[in-house]
Each structure stands twice: as C-alpha cells, then as structure tokens.
C-alpha positions in Angstrom: 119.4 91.3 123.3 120.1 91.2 119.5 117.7 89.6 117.6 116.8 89.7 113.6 115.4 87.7 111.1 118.4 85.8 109.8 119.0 84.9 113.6 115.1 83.4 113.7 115.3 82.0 110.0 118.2 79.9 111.7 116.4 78.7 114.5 114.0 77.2 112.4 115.5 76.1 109.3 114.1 72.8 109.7 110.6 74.5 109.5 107.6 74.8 106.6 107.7 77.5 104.8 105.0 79.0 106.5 104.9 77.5 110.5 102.6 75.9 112.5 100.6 78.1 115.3 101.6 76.9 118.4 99.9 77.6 122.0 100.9 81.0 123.6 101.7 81.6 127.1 99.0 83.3 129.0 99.1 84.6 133.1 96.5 82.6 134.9 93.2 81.1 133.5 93.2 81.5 129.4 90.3 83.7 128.2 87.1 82.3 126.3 86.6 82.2 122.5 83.5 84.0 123.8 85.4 86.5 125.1 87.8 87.1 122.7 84.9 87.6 120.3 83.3 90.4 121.7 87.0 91.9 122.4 87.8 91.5 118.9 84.2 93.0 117.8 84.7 96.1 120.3 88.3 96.9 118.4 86.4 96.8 115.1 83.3 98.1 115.7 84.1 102.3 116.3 83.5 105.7 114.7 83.8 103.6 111.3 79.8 102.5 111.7 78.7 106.1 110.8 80.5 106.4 107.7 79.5 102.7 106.2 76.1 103.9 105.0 77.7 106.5 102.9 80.0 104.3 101.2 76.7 102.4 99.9 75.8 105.6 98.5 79.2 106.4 96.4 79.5 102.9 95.7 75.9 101.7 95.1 74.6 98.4 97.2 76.4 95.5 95.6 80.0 96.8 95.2 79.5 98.1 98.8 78.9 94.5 99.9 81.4 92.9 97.2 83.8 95.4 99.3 83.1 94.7 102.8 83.0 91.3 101.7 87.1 91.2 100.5 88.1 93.9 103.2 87.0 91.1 105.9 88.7 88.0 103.9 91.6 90.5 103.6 91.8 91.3 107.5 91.2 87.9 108.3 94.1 86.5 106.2 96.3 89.9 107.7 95.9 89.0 110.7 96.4 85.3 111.0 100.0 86.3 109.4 101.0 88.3 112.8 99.9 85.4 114.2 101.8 82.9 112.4 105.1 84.5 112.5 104.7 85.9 116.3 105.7 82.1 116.8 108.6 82.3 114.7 110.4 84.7 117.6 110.7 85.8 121.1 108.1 89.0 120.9 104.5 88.8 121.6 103.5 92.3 120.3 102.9 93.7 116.8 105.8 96.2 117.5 107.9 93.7 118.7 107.0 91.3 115.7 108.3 94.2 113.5 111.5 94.8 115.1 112.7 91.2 114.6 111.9 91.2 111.2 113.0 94.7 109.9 115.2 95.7 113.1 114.2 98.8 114.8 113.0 100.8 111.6 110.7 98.3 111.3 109.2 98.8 115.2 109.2 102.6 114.8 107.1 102.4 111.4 104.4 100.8 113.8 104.6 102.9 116.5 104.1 105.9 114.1 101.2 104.4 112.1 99.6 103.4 115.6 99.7 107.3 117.1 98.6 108.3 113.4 95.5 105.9 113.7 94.6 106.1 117.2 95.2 110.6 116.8 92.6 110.5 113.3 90.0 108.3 115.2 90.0 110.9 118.2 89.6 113.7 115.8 86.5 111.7 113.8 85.1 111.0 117.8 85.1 114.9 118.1 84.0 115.6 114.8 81.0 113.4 115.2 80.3 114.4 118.7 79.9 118.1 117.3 77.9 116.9 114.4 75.6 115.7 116.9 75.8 118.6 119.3 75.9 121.4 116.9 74.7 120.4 113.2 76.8 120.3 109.8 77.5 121.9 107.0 75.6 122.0 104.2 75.1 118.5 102.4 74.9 118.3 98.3 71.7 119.3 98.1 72.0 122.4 100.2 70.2 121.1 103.0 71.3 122.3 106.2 71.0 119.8 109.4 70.8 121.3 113.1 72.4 120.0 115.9 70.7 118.9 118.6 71.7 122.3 120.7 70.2 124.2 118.0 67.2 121.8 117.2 66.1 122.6 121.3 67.1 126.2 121.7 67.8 127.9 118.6 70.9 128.8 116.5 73.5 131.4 119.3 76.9 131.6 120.0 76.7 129.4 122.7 75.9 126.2 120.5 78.3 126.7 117.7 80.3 123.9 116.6 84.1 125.3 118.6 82.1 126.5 121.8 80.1 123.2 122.5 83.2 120.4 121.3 85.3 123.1 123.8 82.1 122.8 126.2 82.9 118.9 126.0 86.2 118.9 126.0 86.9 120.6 129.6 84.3 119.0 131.6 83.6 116.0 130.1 86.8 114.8 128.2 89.6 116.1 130.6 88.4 114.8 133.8 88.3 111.3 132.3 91.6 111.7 130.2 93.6 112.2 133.3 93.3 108.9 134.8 96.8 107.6 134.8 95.5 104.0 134.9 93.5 102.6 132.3 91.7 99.9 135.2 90.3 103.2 136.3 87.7 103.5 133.3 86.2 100.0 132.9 82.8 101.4 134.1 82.8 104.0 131.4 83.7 101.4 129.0 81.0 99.3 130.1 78.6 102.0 129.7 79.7 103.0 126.2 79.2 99.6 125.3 75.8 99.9 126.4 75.1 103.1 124.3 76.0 101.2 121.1 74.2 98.6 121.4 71.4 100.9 122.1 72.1 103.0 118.8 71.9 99.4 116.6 68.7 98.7 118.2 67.3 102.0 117.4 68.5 102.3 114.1 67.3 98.9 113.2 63.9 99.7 114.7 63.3 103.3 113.2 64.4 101.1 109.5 61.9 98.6 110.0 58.9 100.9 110.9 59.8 103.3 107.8 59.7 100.2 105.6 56.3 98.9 106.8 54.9 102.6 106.6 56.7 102.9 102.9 58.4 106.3 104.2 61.7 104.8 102.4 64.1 105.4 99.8 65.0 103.1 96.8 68.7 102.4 97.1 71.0 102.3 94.0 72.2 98.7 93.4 75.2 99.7 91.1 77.2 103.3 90.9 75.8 106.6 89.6 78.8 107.2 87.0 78.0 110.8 85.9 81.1 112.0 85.0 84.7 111.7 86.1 84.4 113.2 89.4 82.3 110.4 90.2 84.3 107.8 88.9 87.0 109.2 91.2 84.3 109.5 93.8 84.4 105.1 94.3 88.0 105.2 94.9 87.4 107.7 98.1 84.8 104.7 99.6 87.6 101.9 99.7 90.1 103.7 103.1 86.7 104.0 104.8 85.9 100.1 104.7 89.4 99.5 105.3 89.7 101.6 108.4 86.1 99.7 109.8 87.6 97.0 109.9 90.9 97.6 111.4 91.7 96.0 114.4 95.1 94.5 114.0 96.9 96.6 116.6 95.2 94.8 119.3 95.5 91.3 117.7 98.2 90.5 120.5 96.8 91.4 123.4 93.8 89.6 122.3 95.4 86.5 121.5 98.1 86.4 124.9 94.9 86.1 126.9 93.5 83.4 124.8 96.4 81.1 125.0 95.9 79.1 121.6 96.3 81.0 118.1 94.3 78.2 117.0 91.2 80.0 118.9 92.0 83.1 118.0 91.6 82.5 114.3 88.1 81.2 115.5 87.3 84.0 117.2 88.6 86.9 114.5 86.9 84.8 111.5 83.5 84.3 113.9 84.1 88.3 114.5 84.8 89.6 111.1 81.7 87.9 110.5 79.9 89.1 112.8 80.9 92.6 112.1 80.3 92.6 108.4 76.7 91.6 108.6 76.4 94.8 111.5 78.2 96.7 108.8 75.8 95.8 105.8 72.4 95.9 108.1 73.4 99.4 109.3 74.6 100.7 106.0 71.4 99.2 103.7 68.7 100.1 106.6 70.9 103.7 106.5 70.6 104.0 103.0 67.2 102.7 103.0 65.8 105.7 105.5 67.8 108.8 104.1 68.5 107.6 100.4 70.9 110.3 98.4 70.6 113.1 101.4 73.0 110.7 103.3 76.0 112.7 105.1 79.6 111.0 105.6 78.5 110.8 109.3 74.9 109.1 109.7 73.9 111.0 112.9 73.9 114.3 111.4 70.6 112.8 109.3 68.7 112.3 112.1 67.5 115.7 112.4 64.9 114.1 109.2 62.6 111.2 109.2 60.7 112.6 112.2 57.0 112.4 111.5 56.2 112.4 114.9 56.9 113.5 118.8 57.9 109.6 119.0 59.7 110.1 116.0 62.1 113.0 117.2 62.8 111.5 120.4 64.2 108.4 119.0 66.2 110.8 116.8 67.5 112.9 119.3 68.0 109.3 121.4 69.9 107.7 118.6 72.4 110.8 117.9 72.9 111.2 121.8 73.4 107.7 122.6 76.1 107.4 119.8 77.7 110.7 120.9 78.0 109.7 124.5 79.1 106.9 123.5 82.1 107.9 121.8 82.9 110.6 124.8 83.6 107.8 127.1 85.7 105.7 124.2 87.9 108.7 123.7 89.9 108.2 126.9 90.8 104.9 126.0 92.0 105.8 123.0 93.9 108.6 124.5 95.4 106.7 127.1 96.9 104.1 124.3 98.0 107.2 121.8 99.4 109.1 125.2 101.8 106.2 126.0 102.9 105.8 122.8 103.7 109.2 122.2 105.8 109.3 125.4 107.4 105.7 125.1 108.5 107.0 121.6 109.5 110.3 122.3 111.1 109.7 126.2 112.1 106.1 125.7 114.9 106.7 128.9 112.8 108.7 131.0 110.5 107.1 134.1 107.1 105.7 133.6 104.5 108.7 132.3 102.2 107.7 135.6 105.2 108.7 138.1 106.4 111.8 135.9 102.7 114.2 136.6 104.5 117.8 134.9 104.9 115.3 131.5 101.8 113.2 132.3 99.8 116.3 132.0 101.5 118.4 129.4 101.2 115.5 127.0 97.4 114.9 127.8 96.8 118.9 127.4 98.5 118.9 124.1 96.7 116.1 122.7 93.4 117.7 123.5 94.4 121.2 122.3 95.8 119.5 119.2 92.8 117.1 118.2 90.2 119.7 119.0 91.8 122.3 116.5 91.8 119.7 113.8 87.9 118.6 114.7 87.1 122.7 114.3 89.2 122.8 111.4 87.5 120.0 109.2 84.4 119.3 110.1 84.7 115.9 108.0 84.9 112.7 109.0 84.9 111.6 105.6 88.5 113.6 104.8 90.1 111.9 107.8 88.8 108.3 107.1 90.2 108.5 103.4 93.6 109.3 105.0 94.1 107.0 107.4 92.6 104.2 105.7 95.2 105.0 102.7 98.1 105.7 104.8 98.7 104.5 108.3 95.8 102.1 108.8 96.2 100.1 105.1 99.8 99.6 106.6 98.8 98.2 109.9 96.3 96.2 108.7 97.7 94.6 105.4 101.4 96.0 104.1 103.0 95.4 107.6 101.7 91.4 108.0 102.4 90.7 104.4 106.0 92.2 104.6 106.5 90.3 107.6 105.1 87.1 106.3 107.3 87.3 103.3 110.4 88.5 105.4 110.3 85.1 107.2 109.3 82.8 104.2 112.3 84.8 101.9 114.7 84.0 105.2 113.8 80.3 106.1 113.5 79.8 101.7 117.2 81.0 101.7 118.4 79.3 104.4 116.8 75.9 103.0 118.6 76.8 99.7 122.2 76.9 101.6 121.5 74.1 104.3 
C-alpha cells in the first residue's frame, strides 16, 4: 500500500496544525500508567548511569543539573511529537512513522540509527563488564584501578581484560543470546532488574555513610576552565546526557499497550522525572565519594573508598551487581539489534527463528564483532560521545522534529490551496 505525507496531509486537511492525540488500539486489557512507567524507566535507565557522575566532573554540578534538566524537557517534548503525528497515519511504529513522512529513506534512516544505538550500548555493556572484571587503564592522575579478578588473585594472564570479557562471552553471553524467542528471558530480565536496584541502594548507602564520617570530596559547582582543552572538554559531556535519556525507539510499543496517548504523556513526563532525580542523586553522591579521581565508568572507582572488610565487600557487591546486571540485559538488546540486522539486510527471506544456519551466523558475528571493539577501546566514554552525537541525537530529537514539521509544512500547504 502507497502511502506518503501528501496522501495523509489530505486526509486531514480539515485538521489543527498540530492534531489531537486520540486513543490507540490495544489487544486485550490496556496496560497501567503504573506500568508503562516502570517500562518507560527500564528503556532509560541503562549503561548511561555509570557515565552521569563523570559528566558532573567535566561540567561542574550546576551546568550538569541545568543539562539533565533541558535533555529531559527536550525528550519529553520529542517524544510526544511521535506521538502526535503516529495519529496522523496508518503506522504504529517509529519506523513506520518515518516511512509515511519521508517514504522509505526515511524508514531506513531509523533502522540504521536503531542497529547503531543498540550495537554502541552492547559494546559499553562489555566494556563496563571488563572494567569490573579486570580493571582500567590508568585515570588522569596515574592511578591504576584493579579489577575484581585481579583485586582476589593477583594480576596473570588469565584475568586480563580480552581473556575474562572472552571468558564471559562463551559461557555466559552465548547461551543466553541464542534464544530465538525473546519470552524466553523474562526471568533474566527480572533478575537484572533486581541487580540495579540493588546497585542504587548500595551506592546511596556507601554516599551517605562517607558523608556522616566526612571521608568525602568537595564537588566543583561550576567548570574548571584551564585552558582550551577543557573548554572543549564540556562539549564531550552533552552526547552522554543525551544518550541517558534515550528511550524513544521503544515509545510505540510502550504506548500500543497503553491504549491512550493521553496516558502515555503522563507516564514519560512522571518517568523522565523520575529518572532525572536517579540521574542527579547517583551523579552528586558519585561525585561526592570519588571527587576528581572519577573514571567515565563509576564501577571502576570502587576498588577506593574501602576503609574496611565491610567496606570492600559492598564494593566488590556494587561492581558485581551492576556487571551481572548488564550480562543478562545484553541478550535483550541483541535479540532487538539481531532482528533488525536481518529484517534489513534479508527483508524477502523467512523469519530469522525458522532459518537456524542465518540465526546463528548473525548472532556469532555480533558477538565476535562487539567483543573486538570492547578490547579495542576500553572507553565507554568514546562510544557514548558518538552515539549521543550521531545516531541517538537523531532518534531522539532530529527524527520527531522533522517529522512534526513534515506534517505541519503538508496540512499548512494544503490549508493554503483548499
């Protein structure tokens, strides 16, 4: 079926400029607000929690909150344009969205940024897992910080960064990444829920005993401008806010269970909300334990700040409980970047779960691939900066305002020649 945005401007040239939401069709019973909360929450709350802290560092507090602050407004406004204009057509998905208004370039441009998002977040889950597992490089002041291989048993072979994320890969990642259906890991989902909310806790806890002890660090309120590195230094911070709070690809599914758009705007305000103040909390009470020594990712600091046996263990609890945590995300991202991959690449051929030779070749090669880029760069920090200025800054604001101002140009024009 042809369908473009003249074709919709015409269907609705009687409409406002911009239209009203109007209720979705859903399968069954509609989902909660509740609900569509904590889904919304889950999509925005990832990797991105580890890096927030260091953006207070390069930015100083108050720009940092000033930031997160217009990132959220910004997301929030984002995404109640896919909403809007979803109504305006046939398709109920972000791709599909696309297509109508820019025809099939637009749909592919989507599909792209998607696998480019969801491939850099599986190579920050690695990165981070083998921060945790096996140390990092040296920080800027030439402190090194141990893994938690090499904390218990010393510094061999065995431990090193490639040997323990390959470790993970084979018998922990590949079993769960060849599930063909994605039912089949809602108990590992549940459990990584679990582990995060357990690494909050922890985090929060551990911040509020170093304050009352006065074992803390005095956090900058405004930037340390030095020179111009470090003037260029603030623009690096901005991709990794963006990308935290980037959770627009799954705006449709969200919203198809929900039924209204009118509660979904409730429940991705009440979330961005929510998230922001998780954001701040974690990246002050972050900043606020490690100070200046603060790495891009947050777990590799907890090999400090352990004055104790107590101490240590909630350390090596914290970075464990986070790393696990991601390990049983990472198929679910793979499963979504798998079948796009194959839907755009074999868009004629049978359904990935009935094809096994392709369903395993694509999964291999996806492992393979993000595990040489984790070894490769062992940075988060380069991988949120591209992302967040490239694929994810389209998903989650150039896309929705070209597609806002796609339909308001069409329905303006064809008010003008009515």
């Amino acid at each position: 079926m042809k369908t473009s945005a003249t074709n919709k401007a015409g269907l609705g040239a009687a409409a406002p400029l911009l239209p009203k939401l109007k209720p979705l069709p859903t399968e069954g019973r509609a989902a909660s607000v509740a609900g569509a909360v904590f889904n919304v929450s889950t999509s925005i709350i990832g990797a991105g929690i580890m890096s927030i802290p260091a953006t207070l560092k390069v930015l100083g507090v108050i720009p940092a909150f000033v930031s997160i602050v217009m990132v959220a407004v910004l997301a929030d406004v984002s995404s109640e344009f896919l909403m809007r204009f979803t109504n305006c057509g046939e398709s109920k998905t972000y791709a599909g969205v696309m297509y109508e208004s820019f025809g099939r370039l637009g749909s592919v441009a989507v599909q792209i940024c998607v696998m480019v998002s969801t491939f850099g977040c599986l190579i920050i889950y690695l990165i981070i897992i083998g921060d945790v597992l096996s140390g990092s490089q040296l920080d800027g002041d030439g402190a090194a910080h141990l893994g938690i291989l090499e904390e218990w048993f010393g510094i061999y072979w065995w431990n090193s960064r490639a040997f323990a994320l390959l470790f993970v890969l084979v018998f922990v990642l590949l079993p769960l990444v060849l599930f063909q259906r994605v039912e089949s890991l809602r108990f590992s989902s549940a459990v990584s829920v679990l582990l995060a909310v357990v690494f909050v806790g922890i985090c929060f806890a551990m911040a509020i005993s170093a304050l009352l002890e006065g074992k803390t660090r005095r956090p900058r309120l405004v930037p340390q401008l030095d020179n111009g590195a470090s003037f260029f230094n603030l623009f690096t911070a901005i991709p990794v806010i963006v990308t935290a709070f980037t959770f627009h690809f799954n705006v449709h599914p969200i919203a198809m269970e929900l039924g209204k758009p009118a509660d979904m705007a409730v429940a991705v305000k009440i979330s961005l909300l929510l998230c922001a103040a998780i954001y701040f909390a974690v990246g002050i009470f972050g900043y606020i334990l490690f100070g200046d020594s603060l790495m891009a990712d947050m777990l590799v600091n907890f090999d400090q700040n352990s004055y104790s046996a107590v101490g240590s263990l909630l350390n090596d609890v914290v970075r464990l409980s986070y790393a696990l945590h991601l390990m049983l995300v990472f198929p679910l991202l793979n499963f979504s970047l798998r079948a796009n991959i194959d839907e755009f690449l074999f868009p004629k051929k049978p359904p990935l779960a009935t094809d096994k030779r392709r369903f395993v070749a694509l999964t291999l090669i996806l492992l393979v691939c993000s595990y040489l880029a984790a070894v490769a760069i062992p940075n988060i920090w380069y991988f949120f900066q591209f992302i967040g200025s490239t694929s994810i800054v389209c998903l989650a604001f150039i896309f929705p305002s070209a597609i806002a101002l796609r339909y308001s140009l069409s329905l303006s024009h064809t008010h003008t020649h009515k």
